[in-house]
N, C-alpha and C positions, 0 to 999 in steps of 0.2 A: 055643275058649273063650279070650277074652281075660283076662290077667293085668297089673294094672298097677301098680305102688308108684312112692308118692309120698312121695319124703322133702324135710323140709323144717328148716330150722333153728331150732328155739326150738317155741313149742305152740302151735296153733290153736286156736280156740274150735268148739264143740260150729256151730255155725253153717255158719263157714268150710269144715269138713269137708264139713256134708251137700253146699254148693254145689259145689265140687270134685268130689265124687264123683259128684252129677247131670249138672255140665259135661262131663266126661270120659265118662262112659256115655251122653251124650245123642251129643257127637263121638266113640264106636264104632261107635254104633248109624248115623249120618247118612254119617259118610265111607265106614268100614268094610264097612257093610252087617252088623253084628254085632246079635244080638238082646239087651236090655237085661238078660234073666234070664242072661247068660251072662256078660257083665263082671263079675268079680272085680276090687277094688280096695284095697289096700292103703294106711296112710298111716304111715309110719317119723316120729317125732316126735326130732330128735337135738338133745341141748342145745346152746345154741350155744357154750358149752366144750368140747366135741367135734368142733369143726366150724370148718377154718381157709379161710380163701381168702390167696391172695398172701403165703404163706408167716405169718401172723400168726392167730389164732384169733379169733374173731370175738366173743369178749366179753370 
């Protein structure tokens, strides 16, 4: 059973999600050989005042 989270900086729209999560389970199912009802997929939404790269916070 695959497990996958996806975290991302700032929020997605209800859209962006579903596509992401069909991409990703479609490449479990293709590369993997994993069956679609078994992908589990997470999406972590973190603000991006919680969230630095190169030492500086990103908003």
């Amino acid at each position: 059973m695959p497990y996958i989270n996806v975290r991302v900086a700032g929020k997605l729209n209800r859209e962006q999600k579903e596509k992401i999560v069909d991409q990703l389970t479609t490449t479990m199912e293709t590369v993997a050989k994993k069956p679609r009802e078994a992908t589990y997929i997470t999406i972590d939404e973190v603000p991006r005042e919680n969230w630095a790269k190169s030492g500086k916070l990103l908003e």
